[in-house]
PyMOL Python script that loads the backbone (N, CA, C, O; Angstrom):
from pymol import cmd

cmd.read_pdbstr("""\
ATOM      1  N   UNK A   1      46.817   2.277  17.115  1.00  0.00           N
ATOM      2  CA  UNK A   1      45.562   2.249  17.824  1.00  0.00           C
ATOM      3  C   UNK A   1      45.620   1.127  18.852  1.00  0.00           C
ATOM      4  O   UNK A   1      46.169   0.077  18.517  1.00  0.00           O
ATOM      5  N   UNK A   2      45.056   1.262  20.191  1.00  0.00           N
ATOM      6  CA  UNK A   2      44.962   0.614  21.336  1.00  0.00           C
ATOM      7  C   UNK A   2      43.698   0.009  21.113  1.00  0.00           C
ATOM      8  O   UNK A   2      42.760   0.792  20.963  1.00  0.00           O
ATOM      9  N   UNK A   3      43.416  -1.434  21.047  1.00  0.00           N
ATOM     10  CA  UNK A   3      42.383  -2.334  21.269  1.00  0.00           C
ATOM     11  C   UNK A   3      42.391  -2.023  23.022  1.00  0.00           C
ATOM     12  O   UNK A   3      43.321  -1.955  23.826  1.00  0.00           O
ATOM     13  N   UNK A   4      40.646  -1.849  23.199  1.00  0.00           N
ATOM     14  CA  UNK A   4      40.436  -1.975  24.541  1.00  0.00           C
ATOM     15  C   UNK A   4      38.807  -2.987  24.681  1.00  0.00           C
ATOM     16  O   UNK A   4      37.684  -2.660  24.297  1.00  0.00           O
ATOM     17  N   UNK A   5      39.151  -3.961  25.211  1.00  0.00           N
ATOM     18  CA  UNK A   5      37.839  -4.934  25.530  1.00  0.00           C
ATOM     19  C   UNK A   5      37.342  -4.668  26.865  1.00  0.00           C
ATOM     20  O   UNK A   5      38.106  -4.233  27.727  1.00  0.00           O
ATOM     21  N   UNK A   6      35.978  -4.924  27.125  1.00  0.00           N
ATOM     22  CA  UNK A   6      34.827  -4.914  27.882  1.00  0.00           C
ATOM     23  C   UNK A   6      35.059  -6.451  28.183  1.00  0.00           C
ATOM     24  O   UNK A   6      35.311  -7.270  27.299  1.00  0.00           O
ATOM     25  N   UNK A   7      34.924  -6.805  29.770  1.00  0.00           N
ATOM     26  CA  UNK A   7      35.217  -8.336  29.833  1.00  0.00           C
ATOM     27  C   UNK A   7      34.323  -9.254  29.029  1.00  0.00           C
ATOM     28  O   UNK A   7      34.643 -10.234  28.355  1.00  0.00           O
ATOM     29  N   UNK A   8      33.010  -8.669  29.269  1.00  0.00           N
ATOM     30  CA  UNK A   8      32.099  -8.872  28.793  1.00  0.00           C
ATOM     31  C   UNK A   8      32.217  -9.640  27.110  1.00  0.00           C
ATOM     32  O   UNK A   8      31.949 -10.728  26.602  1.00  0.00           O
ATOM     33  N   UNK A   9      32.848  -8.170  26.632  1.00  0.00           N
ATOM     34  CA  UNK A   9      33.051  -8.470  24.560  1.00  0.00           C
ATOM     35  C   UNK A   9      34.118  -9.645  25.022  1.00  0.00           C
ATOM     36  O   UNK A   9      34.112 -10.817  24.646  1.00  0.00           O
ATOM     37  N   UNK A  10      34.805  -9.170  25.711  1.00  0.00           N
ATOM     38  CA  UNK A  10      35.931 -10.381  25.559  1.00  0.00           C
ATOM     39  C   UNK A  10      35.821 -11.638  25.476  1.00  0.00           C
ATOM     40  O   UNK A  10      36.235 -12.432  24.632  1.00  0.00           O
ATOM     41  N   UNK A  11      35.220 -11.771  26.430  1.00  0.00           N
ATOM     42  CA  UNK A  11      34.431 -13.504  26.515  1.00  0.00           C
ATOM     43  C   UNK A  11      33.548 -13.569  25.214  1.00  0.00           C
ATOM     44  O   UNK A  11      33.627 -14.627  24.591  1.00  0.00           O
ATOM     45  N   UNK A  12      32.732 -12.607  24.721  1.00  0.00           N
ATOM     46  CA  UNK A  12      32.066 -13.438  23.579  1.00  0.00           C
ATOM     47  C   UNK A  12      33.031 -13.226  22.348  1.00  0.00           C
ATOM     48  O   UNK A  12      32.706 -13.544  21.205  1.00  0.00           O
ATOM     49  N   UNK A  13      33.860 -12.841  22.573  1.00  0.00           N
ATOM     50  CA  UNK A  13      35.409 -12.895  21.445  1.00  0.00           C
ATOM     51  C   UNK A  13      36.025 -13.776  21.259  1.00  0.00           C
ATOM     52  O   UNK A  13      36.643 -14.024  20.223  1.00  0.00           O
ATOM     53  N   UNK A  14      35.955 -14.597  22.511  1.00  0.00           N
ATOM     54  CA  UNK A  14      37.210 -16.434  22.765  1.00  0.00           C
ATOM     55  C   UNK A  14      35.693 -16.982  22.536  1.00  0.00           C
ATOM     56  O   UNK A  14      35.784 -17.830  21.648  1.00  0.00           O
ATOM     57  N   UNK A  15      34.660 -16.891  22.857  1.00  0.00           N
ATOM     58  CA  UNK A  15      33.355 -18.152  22.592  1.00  0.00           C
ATOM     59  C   UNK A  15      33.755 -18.024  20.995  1.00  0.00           C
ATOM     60  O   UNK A  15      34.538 -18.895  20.616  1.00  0.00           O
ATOM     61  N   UNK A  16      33.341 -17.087  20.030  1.00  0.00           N
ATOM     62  CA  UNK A  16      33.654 -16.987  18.475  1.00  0.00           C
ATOM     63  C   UNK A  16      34.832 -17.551  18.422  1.00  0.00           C
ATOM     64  O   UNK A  16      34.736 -18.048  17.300  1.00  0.00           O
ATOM     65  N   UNK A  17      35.822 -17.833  18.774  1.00  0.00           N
ATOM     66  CA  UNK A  17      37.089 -18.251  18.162  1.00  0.00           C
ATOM     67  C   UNK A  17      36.950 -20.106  18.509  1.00  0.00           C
ATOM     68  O   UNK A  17      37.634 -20.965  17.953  1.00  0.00           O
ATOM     69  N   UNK A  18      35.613 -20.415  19.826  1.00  0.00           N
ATOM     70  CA  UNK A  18      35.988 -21.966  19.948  1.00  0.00           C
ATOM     71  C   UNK A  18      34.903 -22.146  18.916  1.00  0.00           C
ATOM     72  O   UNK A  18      35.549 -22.859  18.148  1.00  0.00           O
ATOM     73  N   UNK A  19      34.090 -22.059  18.517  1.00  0.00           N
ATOM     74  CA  UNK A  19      32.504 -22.085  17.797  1.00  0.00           C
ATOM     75  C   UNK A  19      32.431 -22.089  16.789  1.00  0.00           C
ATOM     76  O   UNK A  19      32.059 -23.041  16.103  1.00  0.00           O
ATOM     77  N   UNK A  20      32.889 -20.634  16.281  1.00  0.00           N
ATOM     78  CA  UNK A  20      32.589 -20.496  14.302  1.00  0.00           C
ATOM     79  C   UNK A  20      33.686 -19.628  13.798  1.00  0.00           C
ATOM     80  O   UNK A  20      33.842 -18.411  13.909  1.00  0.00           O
ATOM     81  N   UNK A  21      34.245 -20.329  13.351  1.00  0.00           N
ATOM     82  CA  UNK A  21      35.297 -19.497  12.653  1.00  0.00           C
ATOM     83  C   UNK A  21      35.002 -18.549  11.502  1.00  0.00           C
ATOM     84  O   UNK A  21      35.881 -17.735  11.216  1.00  0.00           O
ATOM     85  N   UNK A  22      33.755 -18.559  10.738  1.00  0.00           N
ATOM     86  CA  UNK A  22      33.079 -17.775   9.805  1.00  0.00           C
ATOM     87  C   UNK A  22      33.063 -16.454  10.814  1.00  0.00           C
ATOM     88  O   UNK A  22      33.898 -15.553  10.734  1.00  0.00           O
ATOM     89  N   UNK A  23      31.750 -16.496  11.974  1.00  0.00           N
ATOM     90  CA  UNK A  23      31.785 -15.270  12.597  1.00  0.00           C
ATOM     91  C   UNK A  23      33.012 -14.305  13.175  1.00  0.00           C
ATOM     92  O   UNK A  23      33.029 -13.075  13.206  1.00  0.00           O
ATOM     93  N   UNK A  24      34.214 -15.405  13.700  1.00  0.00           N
ATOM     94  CA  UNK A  24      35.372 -14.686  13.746  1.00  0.00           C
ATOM     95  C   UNK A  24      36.124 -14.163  12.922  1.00  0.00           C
ATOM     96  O   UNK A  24      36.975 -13.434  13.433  1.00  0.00           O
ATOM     97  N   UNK A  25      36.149 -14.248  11.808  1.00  0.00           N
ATOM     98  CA  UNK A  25      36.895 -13.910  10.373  1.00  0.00           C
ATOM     99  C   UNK A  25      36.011 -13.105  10.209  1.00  0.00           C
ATOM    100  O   UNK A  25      36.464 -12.394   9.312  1.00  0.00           O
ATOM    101  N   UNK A  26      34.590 -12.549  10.591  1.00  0.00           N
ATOM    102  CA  UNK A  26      33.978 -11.353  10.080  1.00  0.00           C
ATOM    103  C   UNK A  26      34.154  -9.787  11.289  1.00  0.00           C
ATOM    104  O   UNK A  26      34.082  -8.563  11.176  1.00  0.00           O
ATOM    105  N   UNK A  27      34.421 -10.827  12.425  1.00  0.00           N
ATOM    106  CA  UNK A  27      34.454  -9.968  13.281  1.00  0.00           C
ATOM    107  C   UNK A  27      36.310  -9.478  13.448  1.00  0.00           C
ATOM    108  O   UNK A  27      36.602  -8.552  14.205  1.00  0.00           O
ATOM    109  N   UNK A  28      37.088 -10.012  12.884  1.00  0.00           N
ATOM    110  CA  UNK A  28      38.422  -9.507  12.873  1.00  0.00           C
ATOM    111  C   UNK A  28      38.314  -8.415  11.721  1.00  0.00           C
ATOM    112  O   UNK A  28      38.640  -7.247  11.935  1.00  0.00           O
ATOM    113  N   UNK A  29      37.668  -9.014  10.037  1.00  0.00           N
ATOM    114  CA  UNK A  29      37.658  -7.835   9.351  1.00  0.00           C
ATOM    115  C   UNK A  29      37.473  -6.692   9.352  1.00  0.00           C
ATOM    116  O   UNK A  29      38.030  -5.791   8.726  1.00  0.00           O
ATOM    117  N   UNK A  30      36.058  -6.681  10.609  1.00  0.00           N
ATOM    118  CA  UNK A  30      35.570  -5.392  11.043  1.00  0.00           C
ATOM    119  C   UNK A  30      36.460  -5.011  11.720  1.00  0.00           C
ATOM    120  O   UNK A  30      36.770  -3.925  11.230  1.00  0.00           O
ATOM    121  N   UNK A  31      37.284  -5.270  12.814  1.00  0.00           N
ATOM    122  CA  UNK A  31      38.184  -4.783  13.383  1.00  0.00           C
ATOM    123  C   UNK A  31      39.330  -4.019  12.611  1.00  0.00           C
ATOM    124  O   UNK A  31      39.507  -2.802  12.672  1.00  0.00           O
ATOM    125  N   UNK A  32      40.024  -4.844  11.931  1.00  0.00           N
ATOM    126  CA  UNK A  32      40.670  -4.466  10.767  1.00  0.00           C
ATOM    127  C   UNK A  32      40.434  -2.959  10.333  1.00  0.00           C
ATOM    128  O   UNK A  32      41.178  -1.987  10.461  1.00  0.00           O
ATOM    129  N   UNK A  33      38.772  -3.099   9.606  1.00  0.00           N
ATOM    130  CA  UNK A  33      38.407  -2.081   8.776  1.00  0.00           C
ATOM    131  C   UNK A  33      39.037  -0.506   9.593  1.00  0.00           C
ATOM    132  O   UNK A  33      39.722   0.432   9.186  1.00  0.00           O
ATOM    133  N   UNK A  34      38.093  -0.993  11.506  1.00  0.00           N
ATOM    134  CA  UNK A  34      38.106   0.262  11.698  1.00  0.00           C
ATOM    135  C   UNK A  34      39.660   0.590  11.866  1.00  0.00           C
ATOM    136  O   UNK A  34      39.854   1.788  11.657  1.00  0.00           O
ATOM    137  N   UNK A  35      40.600   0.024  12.119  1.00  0.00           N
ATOM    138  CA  UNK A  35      41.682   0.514  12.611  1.00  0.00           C
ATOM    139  C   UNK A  35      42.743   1.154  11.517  1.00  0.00           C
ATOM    140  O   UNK A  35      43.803   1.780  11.529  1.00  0.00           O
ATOM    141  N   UNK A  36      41.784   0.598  10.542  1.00  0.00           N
ATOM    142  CA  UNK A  36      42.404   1.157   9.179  1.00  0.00           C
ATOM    143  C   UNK A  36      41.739   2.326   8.386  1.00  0.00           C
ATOM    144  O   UNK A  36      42.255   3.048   7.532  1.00  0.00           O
ATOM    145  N   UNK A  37      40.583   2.333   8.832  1.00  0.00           N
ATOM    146  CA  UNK A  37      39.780   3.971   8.301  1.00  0.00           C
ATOM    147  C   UNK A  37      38.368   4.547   9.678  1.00  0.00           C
ATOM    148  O   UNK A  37      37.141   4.463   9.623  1.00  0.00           O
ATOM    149  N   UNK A  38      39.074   4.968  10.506  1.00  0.00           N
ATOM    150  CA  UNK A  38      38.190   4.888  12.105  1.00  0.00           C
ATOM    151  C   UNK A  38      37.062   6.082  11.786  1.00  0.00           C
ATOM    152  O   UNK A  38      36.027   6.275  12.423  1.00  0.00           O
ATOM    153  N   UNK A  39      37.535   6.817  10.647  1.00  0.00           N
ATOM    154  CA  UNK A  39      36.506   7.372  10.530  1.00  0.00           C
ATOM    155  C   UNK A  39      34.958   7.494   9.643  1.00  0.00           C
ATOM    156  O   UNK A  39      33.987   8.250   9.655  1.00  0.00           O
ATOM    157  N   UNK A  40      35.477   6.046   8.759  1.00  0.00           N
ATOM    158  CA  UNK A  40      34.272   5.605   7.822  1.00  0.00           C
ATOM    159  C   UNK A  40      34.125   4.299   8.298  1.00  0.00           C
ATOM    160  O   UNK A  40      34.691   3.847   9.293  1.00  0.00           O
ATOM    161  N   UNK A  41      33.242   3.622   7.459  1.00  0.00           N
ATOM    162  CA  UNK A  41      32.243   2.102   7.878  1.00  0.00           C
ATOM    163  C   UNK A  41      32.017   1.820   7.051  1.00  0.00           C
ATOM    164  O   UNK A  41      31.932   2.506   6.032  1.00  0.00           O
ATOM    165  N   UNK A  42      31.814   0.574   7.192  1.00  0.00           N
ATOM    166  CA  UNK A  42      31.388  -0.310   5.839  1.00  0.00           C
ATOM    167  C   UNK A  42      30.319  -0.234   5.377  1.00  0.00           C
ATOM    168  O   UNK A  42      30.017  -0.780   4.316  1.00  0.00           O
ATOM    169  N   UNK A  43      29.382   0.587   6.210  1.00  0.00           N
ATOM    170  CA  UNK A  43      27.757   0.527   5.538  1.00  0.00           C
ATOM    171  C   UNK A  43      26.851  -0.440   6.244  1.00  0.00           C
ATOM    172  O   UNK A  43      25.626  -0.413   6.129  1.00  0.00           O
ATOM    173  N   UNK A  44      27.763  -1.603   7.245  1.00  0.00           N
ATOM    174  CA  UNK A  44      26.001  -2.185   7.413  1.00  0.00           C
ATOM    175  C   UNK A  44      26.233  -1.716   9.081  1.00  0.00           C
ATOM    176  O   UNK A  44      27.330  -1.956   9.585  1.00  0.00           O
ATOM    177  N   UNK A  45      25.102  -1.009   9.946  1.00  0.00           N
ATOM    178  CA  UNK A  45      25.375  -1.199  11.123  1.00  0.00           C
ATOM    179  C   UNK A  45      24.899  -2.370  11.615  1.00  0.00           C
ATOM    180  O   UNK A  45      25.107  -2.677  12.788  1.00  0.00           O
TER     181      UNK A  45
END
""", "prot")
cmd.dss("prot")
cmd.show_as("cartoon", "prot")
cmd.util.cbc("prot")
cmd.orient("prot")
């Protein structure tokens, strides 16, 4: 699977990585999740 960013997401992707490392470790899992089952979710939108 091809990651494709919006400049937009992008920048608030490197702000999470200088800021909070909690929110980035939630937002990689999600990434993770989908690239590993793209057609289910974890349940919270």
């Amino acid at each position: 699977m091809i990651l494709s960013w919006a400049d937009h997401a992008w920048n608030d992707y490197l702000y999470w990585q200088k800021t909070d490392k909690k929110i980035l470790k939630r937002i990689n899992l999600l990434i993770e999740n989908i690239k590993r089952h793209p057609f289910e979710g974890s349940g919270n939108p």
